[in-house]
C-alpha positions in Angstrom: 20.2 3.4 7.4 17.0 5.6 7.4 17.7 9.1 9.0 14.6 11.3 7.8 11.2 10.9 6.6 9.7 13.0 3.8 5.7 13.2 4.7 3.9 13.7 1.4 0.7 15.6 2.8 -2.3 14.5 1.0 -3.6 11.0 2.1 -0.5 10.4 4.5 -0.8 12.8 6.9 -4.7 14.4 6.2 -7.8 12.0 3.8 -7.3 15.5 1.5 -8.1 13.5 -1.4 -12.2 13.6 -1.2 -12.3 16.9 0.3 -10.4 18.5 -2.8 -12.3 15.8 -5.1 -15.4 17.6 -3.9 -13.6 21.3 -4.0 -12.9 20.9 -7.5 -16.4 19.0 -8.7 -18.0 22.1 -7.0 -16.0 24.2 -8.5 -16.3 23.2 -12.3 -20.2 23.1 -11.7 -19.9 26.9 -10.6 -18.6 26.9 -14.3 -21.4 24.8 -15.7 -19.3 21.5 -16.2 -20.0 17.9 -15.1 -16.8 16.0 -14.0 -16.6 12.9 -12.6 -14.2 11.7 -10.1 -12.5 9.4 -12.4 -10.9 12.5 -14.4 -9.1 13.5 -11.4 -6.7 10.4 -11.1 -3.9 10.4 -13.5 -3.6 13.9 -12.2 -3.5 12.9 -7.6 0.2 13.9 -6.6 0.8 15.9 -9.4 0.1 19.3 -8.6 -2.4 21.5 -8.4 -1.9 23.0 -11.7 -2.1 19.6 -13.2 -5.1 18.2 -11.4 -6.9 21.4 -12.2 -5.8 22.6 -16.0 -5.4 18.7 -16.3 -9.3 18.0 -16.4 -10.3 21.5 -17.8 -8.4 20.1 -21.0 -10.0 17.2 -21.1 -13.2 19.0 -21.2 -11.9 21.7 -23.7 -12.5 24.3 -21.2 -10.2 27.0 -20.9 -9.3 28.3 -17.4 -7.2 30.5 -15.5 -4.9 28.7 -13.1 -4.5 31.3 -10.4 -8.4 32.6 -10.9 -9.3 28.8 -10.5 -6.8 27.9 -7.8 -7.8 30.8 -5.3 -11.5 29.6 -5.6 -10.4 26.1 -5.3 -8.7 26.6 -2.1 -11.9 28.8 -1.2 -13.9 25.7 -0.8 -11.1 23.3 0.5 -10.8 25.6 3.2 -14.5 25.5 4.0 -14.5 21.3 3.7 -11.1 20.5 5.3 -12.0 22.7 8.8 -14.1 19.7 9.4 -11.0 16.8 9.1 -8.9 15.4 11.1 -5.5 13.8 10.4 -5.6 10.2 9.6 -4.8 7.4 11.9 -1.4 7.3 13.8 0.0 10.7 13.3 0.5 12.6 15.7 1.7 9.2 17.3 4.1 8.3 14.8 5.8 12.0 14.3 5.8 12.1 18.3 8.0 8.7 18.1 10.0 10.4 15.2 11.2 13.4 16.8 12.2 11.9 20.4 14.1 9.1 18.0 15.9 11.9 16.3 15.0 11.3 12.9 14.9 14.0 10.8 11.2 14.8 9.3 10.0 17.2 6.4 6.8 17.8 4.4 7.4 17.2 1.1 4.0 18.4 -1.0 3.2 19.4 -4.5 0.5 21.3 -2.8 0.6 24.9 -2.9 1.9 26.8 0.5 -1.8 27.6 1.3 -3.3 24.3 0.9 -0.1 23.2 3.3 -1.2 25.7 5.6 -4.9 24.7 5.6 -3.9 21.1 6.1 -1.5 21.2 9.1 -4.0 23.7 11.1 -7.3 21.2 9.8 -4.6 18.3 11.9 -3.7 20.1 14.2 -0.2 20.6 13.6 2.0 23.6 12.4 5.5 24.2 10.1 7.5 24.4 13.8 6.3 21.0 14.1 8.7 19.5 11.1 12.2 20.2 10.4 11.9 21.6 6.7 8.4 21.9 4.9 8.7 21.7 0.7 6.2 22.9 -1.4 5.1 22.3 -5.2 6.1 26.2 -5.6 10.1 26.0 -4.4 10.5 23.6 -7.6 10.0 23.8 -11.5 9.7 19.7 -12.0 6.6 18.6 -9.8 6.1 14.6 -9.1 6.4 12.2 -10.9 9.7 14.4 -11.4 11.7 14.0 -8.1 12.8 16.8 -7.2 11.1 17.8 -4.6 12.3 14.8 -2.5 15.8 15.4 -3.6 15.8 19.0 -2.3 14.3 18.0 0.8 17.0 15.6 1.4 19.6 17.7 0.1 18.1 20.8 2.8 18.2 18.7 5.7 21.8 17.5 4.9 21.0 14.0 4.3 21.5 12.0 1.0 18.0 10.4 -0.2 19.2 6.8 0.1 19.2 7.7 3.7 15.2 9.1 3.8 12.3 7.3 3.9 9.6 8.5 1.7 5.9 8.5 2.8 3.7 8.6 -0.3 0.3 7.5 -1.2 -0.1 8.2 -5.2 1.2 6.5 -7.5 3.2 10.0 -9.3 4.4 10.2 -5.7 6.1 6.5 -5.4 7.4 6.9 -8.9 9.3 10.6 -7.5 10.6 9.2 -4.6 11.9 5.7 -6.1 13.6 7.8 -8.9 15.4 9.9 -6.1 16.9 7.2 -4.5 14.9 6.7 -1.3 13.0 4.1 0.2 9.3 4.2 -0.1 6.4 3.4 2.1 3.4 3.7 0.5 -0.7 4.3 2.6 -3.8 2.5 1.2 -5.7 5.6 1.2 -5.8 5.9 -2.4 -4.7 3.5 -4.4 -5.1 -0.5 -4.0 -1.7 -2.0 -2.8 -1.3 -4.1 -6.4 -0.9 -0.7 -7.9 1.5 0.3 -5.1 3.6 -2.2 -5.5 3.7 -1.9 -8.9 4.5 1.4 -9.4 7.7 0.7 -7.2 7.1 1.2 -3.1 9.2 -1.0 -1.3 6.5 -1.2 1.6 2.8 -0.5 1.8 0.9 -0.1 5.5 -3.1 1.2 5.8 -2.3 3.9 8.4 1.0 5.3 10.4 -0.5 3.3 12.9 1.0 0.4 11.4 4.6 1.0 13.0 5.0 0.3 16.8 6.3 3.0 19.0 10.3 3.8 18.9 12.6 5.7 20.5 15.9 6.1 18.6 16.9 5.4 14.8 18.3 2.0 15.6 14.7 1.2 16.6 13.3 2.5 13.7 15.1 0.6 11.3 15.0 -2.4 13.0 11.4 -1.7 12.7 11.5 -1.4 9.1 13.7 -3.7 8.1 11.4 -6.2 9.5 8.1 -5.3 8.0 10.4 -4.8 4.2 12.0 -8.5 5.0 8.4 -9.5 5.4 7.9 -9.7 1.9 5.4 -6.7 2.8 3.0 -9.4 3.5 2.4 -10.6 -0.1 1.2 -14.4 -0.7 1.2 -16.6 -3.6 -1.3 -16.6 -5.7 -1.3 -18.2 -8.6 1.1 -16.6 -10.9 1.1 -13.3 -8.7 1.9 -12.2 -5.1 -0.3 -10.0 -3.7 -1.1 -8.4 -0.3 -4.1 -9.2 1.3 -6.4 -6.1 2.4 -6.3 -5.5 5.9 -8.5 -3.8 8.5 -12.0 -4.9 6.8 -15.4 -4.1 8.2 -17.1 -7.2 7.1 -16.4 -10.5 8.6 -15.4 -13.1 6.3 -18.8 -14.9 6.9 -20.3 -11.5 5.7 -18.4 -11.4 2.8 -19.4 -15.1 2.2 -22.6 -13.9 1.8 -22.6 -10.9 0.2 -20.7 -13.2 -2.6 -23.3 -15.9 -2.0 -25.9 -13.0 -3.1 -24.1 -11.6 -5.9 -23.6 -15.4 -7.3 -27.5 -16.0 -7.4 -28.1 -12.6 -8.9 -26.0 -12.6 -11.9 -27.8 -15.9 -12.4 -30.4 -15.0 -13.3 -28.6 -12.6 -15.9 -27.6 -15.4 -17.8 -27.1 -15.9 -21.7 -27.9 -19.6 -22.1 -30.4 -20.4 -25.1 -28.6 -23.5 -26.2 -28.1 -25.4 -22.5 -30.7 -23.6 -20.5 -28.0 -24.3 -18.5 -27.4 -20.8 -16.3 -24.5 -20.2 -13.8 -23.9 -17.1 -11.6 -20.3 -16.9 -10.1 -18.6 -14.3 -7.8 -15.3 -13.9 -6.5 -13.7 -12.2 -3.5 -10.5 -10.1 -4.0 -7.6 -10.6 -1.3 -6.2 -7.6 -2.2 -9.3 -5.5 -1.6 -11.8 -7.3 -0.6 -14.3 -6.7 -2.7 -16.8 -9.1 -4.8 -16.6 -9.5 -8.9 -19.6 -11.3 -10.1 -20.3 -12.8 -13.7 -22.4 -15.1 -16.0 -22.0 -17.1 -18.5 -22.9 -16.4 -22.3 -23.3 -18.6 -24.6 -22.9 -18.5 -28.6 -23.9 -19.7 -31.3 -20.1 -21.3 -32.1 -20.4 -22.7 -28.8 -16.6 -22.7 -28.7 -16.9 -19.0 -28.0 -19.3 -19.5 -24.9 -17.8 -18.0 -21.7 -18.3 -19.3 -18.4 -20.1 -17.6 -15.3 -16.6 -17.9 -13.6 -14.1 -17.0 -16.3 -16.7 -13.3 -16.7 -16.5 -13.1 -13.0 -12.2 -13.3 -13.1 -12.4 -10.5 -16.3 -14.6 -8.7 -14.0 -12.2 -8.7 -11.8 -8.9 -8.0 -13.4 -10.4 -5.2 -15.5 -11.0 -3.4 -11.9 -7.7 -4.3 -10.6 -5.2 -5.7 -12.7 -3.4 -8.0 -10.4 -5.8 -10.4 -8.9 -5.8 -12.8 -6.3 -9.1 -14.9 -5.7 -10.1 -15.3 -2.1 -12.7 -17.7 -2.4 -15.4 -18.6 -5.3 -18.8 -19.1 -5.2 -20.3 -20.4 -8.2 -24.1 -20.7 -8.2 -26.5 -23.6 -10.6 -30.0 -25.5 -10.6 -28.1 -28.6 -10.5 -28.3 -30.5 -7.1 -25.5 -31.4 -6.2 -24.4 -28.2 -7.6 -22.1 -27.8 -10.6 -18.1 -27.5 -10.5 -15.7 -25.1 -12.6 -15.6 -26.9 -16.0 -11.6 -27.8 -17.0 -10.9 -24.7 -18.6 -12.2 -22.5 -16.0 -10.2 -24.3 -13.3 -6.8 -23.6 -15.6 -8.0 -20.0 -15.7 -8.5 -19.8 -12.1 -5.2 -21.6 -11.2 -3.3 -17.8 -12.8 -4.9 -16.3 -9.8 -6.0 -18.9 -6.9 -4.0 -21.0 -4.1 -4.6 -24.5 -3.2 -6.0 -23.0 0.0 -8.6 -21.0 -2.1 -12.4 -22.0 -0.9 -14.8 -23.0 -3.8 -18.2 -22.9 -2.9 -20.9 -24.6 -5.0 -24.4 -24.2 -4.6 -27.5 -25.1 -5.8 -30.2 -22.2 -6.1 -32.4 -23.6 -2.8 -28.9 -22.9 -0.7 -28.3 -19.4 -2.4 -32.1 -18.5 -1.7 -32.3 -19.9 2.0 -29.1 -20.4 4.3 -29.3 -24.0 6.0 -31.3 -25.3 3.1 -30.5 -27.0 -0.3 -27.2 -28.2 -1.0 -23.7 -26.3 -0.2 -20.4 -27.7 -1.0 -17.0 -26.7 -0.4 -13.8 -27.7 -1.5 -10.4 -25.9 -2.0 -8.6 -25.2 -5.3 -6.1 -27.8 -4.6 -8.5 -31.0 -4.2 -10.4 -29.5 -7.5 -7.1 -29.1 -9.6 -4.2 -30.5 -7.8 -1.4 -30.1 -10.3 -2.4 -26.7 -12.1 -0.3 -25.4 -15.2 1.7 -22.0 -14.6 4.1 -20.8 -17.0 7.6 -21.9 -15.8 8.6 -17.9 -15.9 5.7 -16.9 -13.3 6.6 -19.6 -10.9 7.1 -18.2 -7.6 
């Protein structure tokens, strides 16, 4: 049974991740260096030695840590006055504490950015039973210390806490403590949630209903665990659809539908004159992966408009699950997946997964041309998957 909650800060309880992002671009151009955003993330959760001296090394740039980390927090201080906590809570701790769960921060942040945070939220130390800081241990995350001397301070043994963690270095401390792990979309895609280890993955702390006492909570919990966390078959994968999208799913139809035509035109095809735009929408993220097909001179080696658009894809994300397909051609009616597209697309579709063929009339004008739809299922009904990825 769960007991306490250990609130990592960054991206669980404060969006802290672009506001330091921006601190620390800001501040390596004060030093005349470019950085890009990208050389920040094998270093989120780690520290703040880490995510500093972490990039300066990659760069070759020799810095000093405490120099560098005062006029870090400098300009953190300025962008963070201007953020508010992230969805759910003040709710959910409000729920927590008239329950009688135990709750702790449990940060690799230094005391000062901890400090910054909780007033930017509106909350203070008095507000949690035991805050931990990146500076009361020698091992920071992925090490898990820190979780294990918050549960050991509060008198609880970590297979009784529930960890609330965002990063991936963060999942991998608490897991290796011994406590259950909920894991926020704020910064990583759930795929690579789930992968690194976290038992349960919500967008916000608004995803738990109100509760009043520990039974409640873990009744609560146990329930959206036994849920499988939401994951659905796809193909050789489970993965958990994104949730809480702006677009409507006709939008995104569209948007694909646009994407499709484009890459089109893109085309390699000096052989066939032949050329096919495809795009595909991730249920994991919901975001569209577009491709075209290249041919070669072997012809053998020629890839297929929807075979680039599923590398695409899984280069971004690694675990993929296809939400629908639009594949776009001159022909009227308009080309299907050839065979060997179709077994490609079985790794990572569902029967239920919407095809959508059209000719380039119905990708230029809505209503016009021709537009067809069918499911996975009626295009390949009996798909190979390797008996071992059979779920």
């Amino acid at each position: 049974m769960i007991n306490g909650i250990l609130f990592d800060m960054d991206g669980v309880l404060i969006d802290s991740e672009p506001i330091i992002l921006h601190a620390a671009i800001s501040y390596f151009a004060s030093l005349g260096l470019s950085v890009r955003k990208e050389d920040f993330t094998p270093f989120i959760g780690a520290g703040d030695r880490a995510f500093l001296c972490g990039v300066a090394e990659k760069y070759g740039l020799a810095i000093d840590f405490e120099q560098a980390r005062d006029e870090l927090f400098s300009l953190y201080e300025e962008y963070a006055m201007e953020v508010g906590p992230l969805h759910g809570v003040h709710r959910f701790i409000a729920n927590a504490k008239k329950a009688g769960l135990k709750i702790a921060v449990a940060t690799s942040g230094a005391p000062r950015k901890v400090e910054i945070n909780l007033k930017s939220i509106g909350l203070s130390p008095s507000d949690f039973d035991l805050v931990v800081t990146g500076s009361m241990i020698k091992r920071n995350k992925p090490a898990p210390d820190i979780y294990q001397l918050a549960a050991l301070s509060m008198g609880l043994p970590t297979q009784e806490c529930l960890v609330m963690e965002d990063a991936i270095n963060g999942i991998h401390a608490g897991k290796k403590a011994g406590c259950t792990v909920c894991a926020l979309t704020t910064t990583f895609i759930p795929t690579e949630l789930f992968e690194a280890g976290a038992d349960l993955a919500v967008t916000s702390l608004d995803s738990f209903e109100d509760f009043s006492s520990v039974g409640m909570f873990n009744q609560q919990l146990e329930s959206m665990i036994g849920e499988d966390d939401g994951k659905i078959t796809y193909g050789a994968g489970r993965i958990l659809p994104a949730s809480g999208v702006m677009q409507t799913r006709e939008q995104l139809l569209r948007l694909a539908i646009g994407e499709a035509y484009a890459k089109r035109k893109n085309a390699y095809a000096p052989y066939s004159q032949f050329k096919v735009g495809a795009a595909l929408l991730s249920a994991a993220t919901s975001r569209v992966y577009s491709g075209c097909n290249v041919e070669n001179s072997s012809y053998g080696a020629t890839i297929c408009a929807e075979r680039n658009a599923v590398l695409n894809a899984v280069a971004t994300e690694g675990s993929l699950g296809i939400e629908l397909l639009v594949v776009v051609s001159k022909d009227s009616p308009p080309a299907p997946p050839c065979a060997e597209c179709l077994q490609v697309l079985a790794e990572f579709s569902r029967p239920e997964t919407e095809i959508h063929l059209l000719d380039t009339v119905a990708a230029e004008q809505e209503g016009k041309g021709t537009h067809l739809v069918y499911t996975f299922g009626e295009l390949l009904p009996y798909p190979f998957i390797f008996p071992s990825m059979r779920l």
